[in-house]
N, C-alpha and C positions, 0 to 999 in steps of 0.2 A: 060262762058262769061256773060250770067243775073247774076251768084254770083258777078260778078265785079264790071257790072253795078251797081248793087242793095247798095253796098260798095261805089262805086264813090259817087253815089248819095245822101247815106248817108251821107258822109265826106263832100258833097257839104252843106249839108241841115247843119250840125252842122258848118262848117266853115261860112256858110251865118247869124243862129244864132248868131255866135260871134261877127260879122260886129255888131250887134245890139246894140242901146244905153243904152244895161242893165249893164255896167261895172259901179260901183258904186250909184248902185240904192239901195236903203234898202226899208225894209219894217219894218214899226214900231208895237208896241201894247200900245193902252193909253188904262187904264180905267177912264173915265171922274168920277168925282165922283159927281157933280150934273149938273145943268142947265145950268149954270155957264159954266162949263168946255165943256160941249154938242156945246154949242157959239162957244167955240173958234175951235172945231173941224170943226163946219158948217164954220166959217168963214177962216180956212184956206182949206177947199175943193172949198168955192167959188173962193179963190185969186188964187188958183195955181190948176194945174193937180195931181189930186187925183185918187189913185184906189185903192178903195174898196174891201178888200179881206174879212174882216167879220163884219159886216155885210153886205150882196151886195153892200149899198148904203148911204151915209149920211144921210140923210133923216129916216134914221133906228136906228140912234143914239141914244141910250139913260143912263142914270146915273148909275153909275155902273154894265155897260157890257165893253166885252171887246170886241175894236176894234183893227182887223190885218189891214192897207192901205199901199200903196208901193207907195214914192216920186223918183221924176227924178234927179238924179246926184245934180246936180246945183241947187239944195230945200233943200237939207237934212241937210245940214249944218243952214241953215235959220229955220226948223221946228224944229230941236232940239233945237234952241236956244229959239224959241218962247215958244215950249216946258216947258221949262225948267223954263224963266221968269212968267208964267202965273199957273208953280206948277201943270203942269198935270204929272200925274205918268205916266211913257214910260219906256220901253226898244225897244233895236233896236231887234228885231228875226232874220233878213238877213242882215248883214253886207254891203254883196255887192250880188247883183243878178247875176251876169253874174258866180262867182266862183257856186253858189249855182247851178245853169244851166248846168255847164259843169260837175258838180258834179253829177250830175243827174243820169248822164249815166257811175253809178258803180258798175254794177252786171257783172257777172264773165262771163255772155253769151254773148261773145262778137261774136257773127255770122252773117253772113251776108243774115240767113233766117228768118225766121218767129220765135220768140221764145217766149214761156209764160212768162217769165223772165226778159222780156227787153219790153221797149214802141215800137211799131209797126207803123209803119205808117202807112196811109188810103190805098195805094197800097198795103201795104203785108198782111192787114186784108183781104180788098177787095178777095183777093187771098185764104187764107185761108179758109174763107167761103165756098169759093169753093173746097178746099181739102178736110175739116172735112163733108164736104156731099157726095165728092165722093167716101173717103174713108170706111164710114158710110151708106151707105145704107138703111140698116134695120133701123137705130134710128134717122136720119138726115136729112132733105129736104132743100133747099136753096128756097127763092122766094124775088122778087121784090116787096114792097109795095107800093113804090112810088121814085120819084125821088127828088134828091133837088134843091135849087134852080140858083146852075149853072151845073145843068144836070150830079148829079153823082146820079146812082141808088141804092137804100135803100135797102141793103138782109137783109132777117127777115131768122131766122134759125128756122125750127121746131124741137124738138126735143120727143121722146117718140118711145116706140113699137106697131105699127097701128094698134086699137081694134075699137069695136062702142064705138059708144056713148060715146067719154073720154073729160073728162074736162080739164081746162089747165090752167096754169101760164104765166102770160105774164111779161116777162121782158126785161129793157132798159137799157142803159148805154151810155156815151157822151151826155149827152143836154147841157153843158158848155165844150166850147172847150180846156179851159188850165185844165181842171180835169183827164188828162191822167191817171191816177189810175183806173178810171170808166172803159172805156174799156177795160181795161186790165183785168178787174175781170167780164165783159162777156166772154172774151176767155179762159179763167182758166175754168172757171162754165161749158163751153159748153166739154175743155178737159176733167174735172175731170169725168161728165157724160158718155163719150163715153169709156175712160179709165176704169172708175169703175164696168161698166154695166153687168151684170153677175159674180163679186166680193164681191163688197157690198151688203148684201142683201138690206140695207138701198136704195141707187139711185135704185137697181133693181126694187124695189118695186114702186118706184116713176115713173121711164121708164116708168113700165111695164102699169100704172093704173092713170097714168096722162104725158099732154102733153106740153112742156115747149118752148113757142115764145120768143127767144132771139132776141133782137136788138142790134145789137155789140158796134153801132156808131149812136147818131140820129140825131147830128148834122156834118154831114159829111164837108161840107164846111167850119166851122168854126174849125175843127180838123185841115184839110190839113194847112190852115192857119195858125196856133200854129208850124207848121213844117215846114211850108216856109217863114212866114212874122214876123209874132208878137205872142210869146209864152206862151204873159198873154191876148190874143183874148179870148173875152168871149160869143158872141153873134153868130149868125146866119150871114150870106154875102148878103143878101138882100140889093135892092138899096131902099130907102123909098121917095118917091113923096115930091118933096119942102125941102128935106135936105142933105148935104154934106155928111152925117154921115149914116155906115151902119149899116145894121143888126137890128135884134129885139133878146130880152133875150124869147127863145122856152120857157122856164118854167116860162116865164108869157103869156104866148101865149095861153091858154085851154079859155074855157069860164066858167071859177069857180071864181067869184065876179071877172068877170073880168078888170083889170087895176084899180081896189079899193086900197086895203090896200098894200104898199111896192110895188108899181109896180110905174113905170114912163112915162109919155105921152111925154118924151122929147126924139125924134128920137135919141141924142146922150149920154144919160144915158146908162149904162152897162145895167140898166133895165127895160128897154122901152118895152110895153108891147106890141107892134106891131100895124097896123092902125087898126085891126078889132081880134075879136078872131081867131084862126086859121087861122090868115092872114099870115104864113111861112109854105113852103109845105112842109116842114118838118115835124111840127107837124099839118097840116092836116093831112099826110099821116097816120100817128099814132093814131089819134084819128078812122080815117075812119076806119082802119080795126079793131080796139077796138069794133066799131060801130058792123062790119057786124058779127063779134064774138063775140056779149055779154052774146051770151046763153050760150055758152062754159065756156068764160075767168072769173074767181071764184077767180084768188089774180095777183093784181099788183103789179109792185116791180118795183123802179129805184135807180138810182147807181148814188149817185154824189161826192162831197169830197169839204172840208175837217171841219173836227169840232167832229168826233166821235160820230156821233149821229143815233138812229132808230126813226124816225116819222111818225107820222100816221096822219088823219087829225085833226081836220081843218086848213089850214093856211092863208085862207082868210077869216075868221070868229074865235072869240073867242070861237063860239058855240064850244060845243062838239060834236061829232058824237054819235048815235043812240047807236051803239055796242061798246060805250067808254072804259066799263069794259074790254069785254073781247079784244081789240083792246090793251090796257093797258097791260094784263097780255101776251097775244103774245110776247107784245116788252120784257116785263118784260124777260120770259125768253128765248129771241134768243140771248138777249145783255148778259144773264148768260152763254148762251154756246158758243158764240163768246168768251168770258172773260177767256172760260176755256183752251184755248191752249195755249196765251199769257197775259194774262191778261192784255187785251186791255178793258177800263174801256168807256163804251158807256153812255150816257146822252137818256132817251127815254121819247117819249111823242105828245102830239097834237103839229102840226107845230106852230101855230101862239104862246102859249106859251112856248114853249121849247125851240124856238129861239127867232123869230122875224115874225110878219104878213106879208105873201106874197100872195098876190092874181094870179089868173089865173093859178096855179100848177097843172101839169100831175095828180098828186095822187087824188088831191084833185075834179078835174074833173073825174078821175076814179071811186072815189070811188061814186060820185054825178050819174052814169051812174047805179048806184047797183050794182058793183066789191067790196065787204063788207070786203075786206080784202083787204088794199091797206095801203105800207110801202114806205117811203125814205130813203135810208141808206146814210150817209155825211159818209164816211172814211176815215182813217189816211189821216194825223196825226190831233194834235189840235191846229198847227199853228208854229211847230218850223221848218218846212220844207213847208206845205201851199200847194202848186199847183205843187211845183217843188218838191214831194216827192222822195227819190232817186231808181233806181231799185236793189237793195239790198232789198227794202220792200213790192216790190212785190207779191214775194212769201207768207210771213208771211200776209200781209195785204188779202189775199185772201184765203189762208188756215182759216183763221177765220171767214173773211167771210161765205163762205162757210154754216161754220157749222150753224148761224145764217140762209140760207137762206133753210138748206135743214129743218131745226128744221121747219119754217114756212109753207114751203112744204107742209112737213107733219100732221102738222097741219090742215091746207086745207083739205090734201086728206079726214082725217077724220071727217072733220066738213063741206064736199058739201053740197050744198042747190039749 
């Protein structure tokens, strides 16, 4: 009867999806080639409803990069043409969003439980959490860190074989709610662990001698909503004082130069940096227990997507970090063992130049806390599929993963401090 349920309700959640006005929405790629051309991207984000898929935000535009943004139906015909008069180079990447959507969902696990293979929704993670710790025992603990902000509770998984004194890894996944790839490669990371643990001597060794804080989901409220409402939701469901418009973007939410560089004071920018630091209890909750575990926690890690990239900091400061070099060769070679299953070709580097300067970032607040090893991984793809990657790449996108995060690990384990 819950397999039915759980079925119905999916079939509700995708048939409600389709009601949605993404049937003939595209998403474009320009690269402006100077100042000139930068104009006219500003100028048609101001006239019409723009969203920003790379860089976050207009405001981030600059002369030959490339920008991903996705117009409504009823523009796209008007932006190609402006397009096209004013001699910006474009191609369309998504034809039509709504086929790209329903495409999504084309991996062969078509079940109606829980599956590493297929995007989950917040009920069957929620659930699972609680499986993989009951099942697990010896290597697994479920806890609540905090709640969000319309009252769903936050499970942090521990994982590791209970010794003193063990240092640990902290990792995250979901702080942008349309990057469903992120969660799905915390739950891969936490099976491959419990699966592997006394096979691998590699994870054994990890278990056994260090302790791994998975966050499955950190923006839980803006996930469920990707699943019920709006699929390209990218913020937090927070109500903000004096505006219509919800939510704050969590990854400008830390207090790391905070709301400086690439962040937005406008309640209804994708990247609004929230009224105060830590003003979404979401990432209060995150920060706080970082806080009460700093003696422990020795490397941070978050999981977002998409662009192919490992970075480190700074990304609200040009500065470098302290431990550049060796923060440099880390990335250097996890994106050489990531490369080595598929040769998935990563870009690595300090945030602010490897991409683009964003202020108030998890890493970059981790790594400012003395966490000296502190990564962002962007994952598939680098824009031909964008947010709606399909579940066919699941698997592969995490197997590679993977091998990058246990390389890092390992790393750590040998360079505690």
């Amino acid at each position: 009867m819950w397999a039915l349920l759980v079925l119905i309700g999916a079939a509700a959640v995708s048939a409600h999806l389709q009601d949605l006005a993404f049937d003939g929405q595209k998403v474009f790629r320009v690269i402006p080639q100077n100042d000139e051309q930068v104009e006219i991207i500003n100028s048609l984000a101001s006239n019409m409803q723009v969203d920003f898929w790379q860089p976050d935000s207009v405001t981030l535009v600059r002369p030959k990069m490339q920008v991903d943004f996705r117009v409504e139906a009823d523009k796209s015909f008007e932006v190609e043409d402006l397009l096209k008069e004013s001699g910006v180079e474009y191609r369309v990447l998504i034809d039509n969003l709504q086929a790209a959507l329903d495409a999504q969902f084309d991996s062969k696990a078509r079940t109606a439980r829980h599956s590493y293979e297929k995007y989950n929704n917040w009920e069957m993670i929620a659930a699972w959490t609680a499986d993989i710790a009951a099942q697990n025992p010896d290597l697994v603990s479920r806890s609540v860190i905090g709640e969000t902000y319309e009252g769903r509770p936050m499970y942090l998984l521990k994982m590791g074989k209970s010794g003193p004194n063990k240092k640990a890894i902290f990792m995250d996944c979901g702080f942008h709610a349309r990057e469903w790839i992120s969660p799905a490669f915390c739950q891969w990371f936490v099976k491959e662990a419990v699966e592997t643990y006394g096979k691998d001597t590699f994870m054994t060794t990890l278990l056994n001698r260090l302790d791994f804080y998975v966050l499955p989901v950190v923006n839980i409220d803006g996930y469920v909503y990707t699943w019920t409402n709006d699929r390209m939701w990218r913020k937090t469901r927070s109500k903000n004082a004096g505006s219509r418009c919800i939510g704050a973007d969590p990854n400008r939410n830390f207090n790391a130069g905070w709301c400086t560089l690439g962040a937005s004071k406008k309640p209804c920018d994708s990247t609004y940096c929230g009224s105060a630091p830590e003003s979404e209890k979401e990432t209060k909750a995150l920060a706080d227990f970082i806080r009460e575990h700093l003696s422990t926690i020795k490397a941070y890690l978050t999981i977002h997507s998409y662009s192919q990239l490992l970075l480190f900091p700074y990304s609200y400061t040009y500065k470098l970090p302290s431990n550049y070099d060796e923060l440099n060769s880390i990335a250097h070679a996890a994106s050489k063992q990531l490369a080595s299953l598929y040769n998935t070709k990563y870009t690595y580097g300090p945030g602010a130049t490897t991409i683009y300067p964003a202020a108030g970032g998890s890493d970059d607040w981790a790594y400012d806390q003395g966490i000296k090893y502190s990564f962002t991984f962007e994952l598939r793809d680098t824009g031909r599929y964008g947010f709606i990657l399909p579940e066919s790449q699941i698997k592969p996108t995490c197997e590679e993963t993977l091998l990058a995060v246990k390389y890092i690990a390992n790393y750590v384990l040998e360079h505690l401090y």
